[in-house]
N, C-alpha and C positions, 0 to 999 in steps of 0.2 A: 516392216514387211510391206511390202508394196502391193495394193490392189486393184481388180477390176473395178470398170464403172458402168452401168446401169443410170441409163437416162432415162425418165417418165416421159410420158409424152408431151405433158403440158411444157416443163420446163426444154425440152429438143425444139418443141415449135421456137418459142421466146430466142433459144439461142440461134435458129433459122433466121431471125428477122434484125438480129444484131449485124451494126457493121464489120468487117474484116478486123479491125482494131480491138473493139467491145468484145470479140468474140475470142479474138487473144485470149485480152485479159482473162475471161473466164475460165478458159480453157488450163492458164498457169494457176490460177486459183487449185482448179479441181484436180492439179498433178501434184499440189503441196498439199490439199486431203489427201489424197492417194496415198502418201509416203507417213503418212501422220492423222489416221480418220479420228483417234484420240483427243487430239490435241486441241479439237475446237469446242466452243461450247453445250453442252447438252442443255437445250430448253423446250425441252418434252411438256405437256402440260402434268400436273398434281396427278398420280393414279393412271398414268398412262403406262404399258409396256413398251412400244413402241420406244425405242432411242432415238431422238431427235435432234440432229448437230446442225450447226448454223455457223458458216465463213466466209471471215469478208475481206475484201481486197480492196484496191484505194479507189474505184467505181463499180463493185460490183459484190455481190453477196450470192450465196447457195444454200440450200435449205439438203440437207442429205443425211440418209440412214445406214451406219456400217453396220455390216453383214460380215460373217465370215467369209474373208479372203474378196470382199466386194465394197465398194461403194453405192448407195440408191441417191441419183439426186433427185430431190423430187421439185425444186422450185431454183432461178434463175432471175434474178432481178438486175436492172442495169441502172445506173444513175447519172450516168456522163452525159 
């Protein structure tokens, strides 16, 4: 099933200040969550509710919460 995505704001600035390239990449990261928000790791901490998944791509990583029929990213790291 394919979902929406929902950007936080911290992480929308971060992807504002990436180059045209960096921001690619992120962008094909967050359409293979989209297609698969299961698929990546959940590392919520001990006693959390919140679902917390984490995916990485070959310079870049996302920090994101699925939702029904939605994605939350809520962090954007770039390492290139």
């Amino acid at each position: 099933m394919r979902c929406g995505v929902v950007v936080e704001e911290l992480a929308s600035d971060v992807r504002g200040e990436l180059s045209a390239d960096a921001r690619r990449e992120v962008l094909e990261l967050v359409e293979l969550v989209r297609l698969a928000p299961g698929a990546w790791p959940d590392v919520r901490d001990p006693g959390s509710v919140e679902e917390i998944r984490e995916a990485f791509g070959a310079r870049c990583w996302i920090q994101y919460m699925p939702h029904e029929g939605a994605i939350e990213v809520r962090e954007i790291a770039w390492a290139g």
